[in-house]
C-alpha positions, 0 to 999 in steps of 0.5 A: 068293374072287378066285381063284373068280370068275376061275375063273367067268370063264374058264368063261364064256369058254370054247368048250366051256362056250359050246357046252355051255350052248347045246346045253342050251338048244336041249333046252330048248327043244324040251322046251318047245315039246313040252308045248304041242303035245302039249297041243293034240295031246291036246285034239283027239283027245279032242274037247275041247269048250272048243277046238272051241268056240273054234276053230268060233268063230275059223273062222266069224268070220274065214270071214264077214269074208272072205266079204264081201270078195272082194279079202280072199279074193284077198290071202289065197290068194295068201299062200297059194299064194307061201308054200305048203310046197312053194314053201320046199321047191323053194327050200331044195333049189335052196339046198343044191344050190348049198351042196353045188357050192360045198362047204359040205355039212354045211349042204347036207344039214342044209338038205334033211334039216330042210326034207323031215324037217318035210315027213314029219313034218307028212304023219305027225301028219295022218295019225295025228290024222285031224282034218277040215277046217273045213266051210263051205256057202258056203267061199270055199276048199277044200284037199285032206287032213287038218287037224291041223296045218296044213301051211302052218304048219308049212312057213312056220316050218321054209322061214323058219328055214332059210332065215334060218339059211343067209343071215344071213352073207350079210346086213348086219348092219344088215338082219338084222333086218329079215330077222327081222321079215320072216320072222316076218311071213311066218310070220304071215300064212301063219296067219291066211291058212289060218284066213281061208281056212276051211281051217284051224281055230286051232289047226291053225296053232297046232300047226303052229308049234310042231311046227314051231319044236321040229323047227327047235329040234332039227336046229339042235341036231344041227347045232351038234353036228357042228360041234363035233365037226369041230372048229369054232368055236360061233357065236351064233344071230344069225351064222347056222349057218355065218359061214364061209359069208360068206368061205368059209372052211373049204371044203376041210375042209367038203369032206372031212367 
């Protein structure tokens, strides 16, 4: 018994279990966010009347609230305009630019492939669901394309992830969580802007969290993935992608592979 409980020690210990039961975790999750999303997928293409209901319901409530408050209505595009998709994608490609000078190239073309992957992969599920924008005779905004999900959802939760993902090394430790909270602040706002906006029903920014969350999900599983086969070190979660990135460590060899 003694013998079976180091043994079980040991294997908790151990780098390959450690990387083994993250990576299954990640397929984990991302198997998890995909019900929801599919679910919400498929109760829009059938037009389900309890989610419109809900969703006319949400729009028209909030889109009243904002129409009566026009410093509301100037709060909320500007959340919308600092935080537009195109903002985190302009970013995060100024940062793997920056990655790639300075040698740490897994991380340069992990950052550009997931930020411009979430940017095809929203276009595509819009294009293929077709969903219209809320309508509104009096709206206070207008946004061009389709509904289904919301762009700027899914863009705040993807910019947000990776940009945490990259820069938690270069935190202190005793901020980083302030950095968490920030970006899950963020990601919120940006939400609650798009349907106080009128341009966006619930469930739009609903599916463009979870769309976004999975993808985030997957890539960082990829990525976890080709560490391990250059022979790195699996880190947790809260150290960023790379800890390396903090004392630049490992650059010659990033360089190479």
């Amino acid at each position: 018994m003694a013998v079976e409980q180091q043994r079980r020690r040991w294997r908790r210990l151990d780098p390959d279990a450690r990387f083994g039961l993250r990576l299954t975790l990640a397929l984990v999750a991302v198997s998890l966010l995909a019900v929801p999303f599919l679910l919400l997928l498929l109760l829009v293409l059938a037009k389900s009347a309890p989610l419109l209901r809900l969703d006319t319901m949400v729009a028209t409530d909030l889109h009243r609230v904002a129409r009566q408050r026009h410093w509301l209505v100037h709060s909320l595009t500007a959340v919308s305009t600092v935080f537009d998709p195109r903002v985190f994608r302009l970013v995060t490609s100024a940062i793997a630019v920056w990655l790639w000078v300075i040698g740490r190239r897994r991380l340069a073309l992990w950052a550009a492939a997931t930020i411009w992957g979430a940017a095809l992969l929203g276009v595509a599920v819009k294009s293929g669901v077709g969903r219209s924008r809320p309508s509104f005779a009096d709206a206070v905004a207008v946004a061009p394309g389709r509904s289904f999900p919301s762009g700027h959802a899914l863009g705040s939760v993807v910019g947000c992830g990776v940009l945490l993902l990259i820069l938690l090394p270069l935190i202190p430790r005793a901020w980083r969580w302030v950095a968490g909270v920030t970006a899950m602040l963020i990601v919120a706002v940006v939400g609650l802007a798009r349907v106080g906006l009128g341009v966006h029903y619930l469930s739009d920014v609903a599916a463009g969290w979870l769309l976004g969350l999975g993808w985030l999900a997957a890539t960082v599983s990829v990525f976890e993935t080709w560490r391990r086969e250059v022979g790195a070190r699996p880190v947790p979660p809260k150290e960023g992608l790379e800890p390396e990135l903090a004392s630049g460590r490992g650059v010659r060899r990033d360089r190479r592979g």
